[in-house]
C-alpha positions, -999 to +999 in steps of 0.1 A: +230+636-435+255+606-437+228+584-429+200+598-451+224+592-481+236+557-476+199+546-472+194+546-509+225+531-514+217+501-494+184+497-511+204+498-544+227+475-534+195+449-521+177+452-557+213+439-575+212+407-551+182+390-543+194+367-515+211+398-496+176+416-498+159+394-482+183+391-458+182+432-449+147+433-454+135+403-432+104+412-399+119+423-368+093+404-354+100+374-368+141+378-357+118+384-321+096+353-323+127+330-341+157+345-325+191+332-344+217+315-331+249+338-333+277+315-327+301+329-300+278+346-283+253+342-255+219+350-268+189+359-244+158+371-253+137+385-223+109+389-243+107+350-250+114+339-207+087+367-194+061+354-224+068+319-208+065+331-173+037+347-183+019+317-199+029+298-166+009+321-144-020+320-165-020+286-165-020+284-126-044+313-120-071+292-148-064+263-124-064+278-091-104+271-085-101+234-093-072+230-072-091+252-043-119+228-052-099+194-047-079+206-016-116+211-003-131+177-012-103+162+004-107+176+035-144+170+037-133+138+035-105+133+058-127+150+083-155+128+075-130+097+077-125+103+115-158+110+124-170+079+112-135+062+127-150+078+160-183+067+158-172+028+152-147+027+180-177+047+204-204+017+194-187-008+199-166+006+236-170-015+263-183-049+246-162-075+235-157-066+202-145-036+210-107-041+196-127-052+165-142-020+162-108-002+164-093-017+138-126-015+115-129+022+124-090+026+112-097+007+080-132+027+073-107+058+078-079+043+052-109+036+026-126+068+026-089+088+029-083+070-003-114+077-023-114+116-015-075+114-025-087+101-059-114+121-060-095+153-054-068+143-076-094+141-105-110+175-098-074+191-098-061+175-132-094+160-149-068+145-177-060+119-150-095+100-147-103+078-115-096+050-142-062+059-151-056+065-115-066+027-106-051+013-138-018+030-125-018+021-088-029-016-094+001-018-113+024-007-085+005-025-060+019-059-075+052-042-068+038-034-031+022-066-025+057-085-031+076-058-010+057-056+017+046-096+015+048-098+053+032-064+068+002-073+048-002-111+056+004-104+092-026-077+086-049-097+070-043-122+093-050-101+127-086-089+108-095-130+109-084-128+142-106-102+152-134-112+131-131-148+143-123-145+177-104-176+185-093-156+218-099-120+232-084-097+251-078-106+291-074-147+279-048-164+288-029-185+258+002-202+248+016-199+213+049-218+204+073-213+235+053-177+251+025-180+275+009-153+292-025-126+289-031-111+262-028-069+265-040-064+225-048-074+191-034-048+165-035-049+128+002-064+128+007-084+159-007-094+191+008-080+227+009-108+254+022-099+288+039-131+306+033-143+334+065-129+349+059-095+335+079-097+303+060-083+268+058-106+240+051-091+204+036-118+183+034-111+144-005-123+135+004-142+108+024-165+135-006-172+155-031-176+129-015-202+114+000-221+144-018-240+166-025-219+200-039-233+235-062-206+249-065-216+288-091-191+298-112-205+273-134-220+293-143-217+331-127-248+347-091-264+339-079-300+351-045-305+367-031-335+377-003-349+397+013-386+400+022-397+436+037-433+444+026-455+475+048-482+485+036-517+475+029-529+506+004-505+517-033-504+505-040-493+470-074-486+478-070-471+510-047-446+497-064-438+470-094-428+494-071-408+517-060-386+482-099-386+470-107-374+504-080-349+503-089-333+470-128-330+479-117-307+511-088-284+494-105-248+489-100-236+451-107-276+435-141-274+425-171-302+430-186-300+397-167-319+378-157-343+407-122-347+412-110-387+406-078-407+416-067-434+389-038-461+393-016-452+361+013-471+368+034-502+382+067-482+391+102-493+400+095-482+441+060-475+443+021-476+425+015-444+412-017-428+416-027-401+395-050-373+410-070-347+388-088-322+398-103-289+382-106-255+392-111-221+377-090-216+343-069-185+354-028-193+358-030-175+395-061-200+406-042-232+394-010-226+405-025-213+443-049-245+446-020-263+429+000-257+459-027-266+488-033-298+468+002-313+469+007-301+507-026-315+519-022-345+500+015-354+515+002-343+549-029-367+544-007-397+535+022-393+565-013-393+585-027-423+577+009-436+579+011-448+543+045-447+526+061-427+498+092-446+492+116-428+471+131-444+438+150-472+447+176-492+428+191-526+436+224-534+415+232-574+416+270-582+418+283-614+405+315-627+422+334-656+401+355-661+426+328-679+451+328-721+449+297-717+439+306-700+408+288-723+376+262-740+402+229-723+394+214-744+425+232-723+449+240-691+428+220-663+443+226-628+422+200-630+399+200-669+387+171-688+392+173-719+418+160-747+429+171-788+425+161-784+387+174-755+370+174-744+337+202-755+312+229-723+308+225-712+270+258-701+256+263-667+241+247-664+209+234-699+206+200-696+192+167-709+212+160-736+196+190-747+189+199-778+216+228-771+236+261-793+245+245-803+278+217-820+257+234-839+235+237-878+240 
């Protein structure tokens, strides 16, 4: 009864004031929609968080087949990506460009990864276009070009490798201070194995653009070796006995001839220089290497020819000798004879005369 009777009262007292009936008289569904703020107080409206969970969950169920849709074109082309990768590296297995045909079928798997990543990002959120998606990721690649500067010379250096083939696999090559057989040519560096079993890792970038000696590179190699015969024996006998030596050592081939050339008028001895060829591989020159030097040393004690060794002869001057000043009789190293030259002081210029010439 209470309340029945103050409800006209409270209408009354809303048609004396204006702004106060407003106030009593505003949509509950409006206080809903624009809750106030009360000051002091926490205020949560469930019915605004479950309308917004709601409108989530709509949102993802209206773009649940185009994400189903782009999860699927991806795949079809990640799958596609390595069955292409598979048929480059099977086409090319077993010939000589069949490192090549690795790293192309690696790259042919990169490229079409990448275009079914745009692809499906464009079917899942068709407001970012394969444009927008370019526009934004050659922007970063600047960025990615200058931070990784190196990884991506050194790849872009072993393609050229691969594509020109300077060397392949199974050569033998020196670069800078590493020699040994190459074991592979990756995308970032090239695997030599050395000759004493180490592993060298060589970025690409190094080797494309320093010079490189590749050894195996043809069939046949020349070596060569000085010896020194004493200059009393023969020059042209000796040089037979070596020539003859050479043409009967297994590994030196005939084709080209090996050759003996005088290179030198040493301190002890005539050096000869013999050369000789023989397959290019490091174990072939270093075993015919070996017979050469012992046949030719055995050869030469044969025909009783010498190999003196260095020799040095140090001239002393004694001042205390009456000789001393007489450059008639002076032996260490002063011409003699009835007429000698004039002694030239220290420092006195040629053509300046000297004391003794003055009359």
């Amino acid at each position: 009864m209470a309340t029945l009777f103050s409800l006209p009262l409270a209408v009354f007292a809303v048609a004396q004031d204006g702004t106060a009936a407003t106030e009593e008289t505003s949509d509950p569904a409006d206080d809903v929609a624009n809750p106030k703020d009360v000051p002091g107080e926490v205020d949560v409206n469930i019915d605004t968080v479950w309308g917004t969970v709601d409108n989530m969950i709509d949102s993802f169920l209206d773009r649940l087949p185009f994400l189903l849709v782009g999860i699927v074109v991806f795949a079809i082309f990640y799958f596609v990506a390595k069955l292409v990768r598979r048929f480059i590296r099977s086409s090319t297995h077993g010939k000589s460009s069949a490192n090549l045909g690795r790293v192309m079928g690696r790259v042919a798997q990169w490229v079409l990864v990448f275009v079914g990543l745009i692809l499906a990002v464009a079917i899942m959120a068709p407001s970012v276009t394969p444009g927008k998606l370019l526009t934004s990721l050659g922007i970063g690649g600047v960025a990615i070009g200058f931070a990784f500067k190196d990884i991506l010379q050194n790849f872009m250096a072993g393609l050229l490798i691969l594509l020109n083939e300077p060397f392949k696999i199974g050569d033998q090559i020196v670069s800078g201070d590493h020699e040994g057989t190459v074991e592979s040519i990756k995308t970032r560096a090239t695997l030599i194995k050395t000759y004493d079993g180490k592993r060298v890792v060589i970025p690409n970038s190094q080797i494309y653009t320093n010079p490189v000696v590749v050894n195996t590179a043809y069939d046949c190699i020349r070596t060569q070796y000085d010896v020194g015969v004493g200059y009393g024996d023969d020059l042209r006998h000796a040089a037979k006995v070596i020539l003859q030596t050479l043409q009967n050592t297994e590994g030196v081939v005939s084709d080209p001839a090996p050759d003996v050339v005088a290179t030198e008028l040493g301190g002890s001895s005539v050096v000869l220089r013999a050369r000789w060829w023989t397959a290019s591989e490091r174990v072939n020159v270093v075993r015919t290497g070996n017979a050469v030097i012992s046949d030719i040393k055995k050869a030469l004690d044969d025909a009783g020819i010498d190999m003196p060794y260095p020799t040095n002869v140090t001239l002393l001057h004694d001042q205390t000798e009456d000789c001393d000043g007489d450059r008639t009789q002076q032996r260490e190293g002063w011409p003699a004879g009835e007429n000698p030259p004039n002694p030239r002081p220290i420092g006195l210029h040629r053509d300046r005369p000297n004391a003794d010439n003055k009359s």
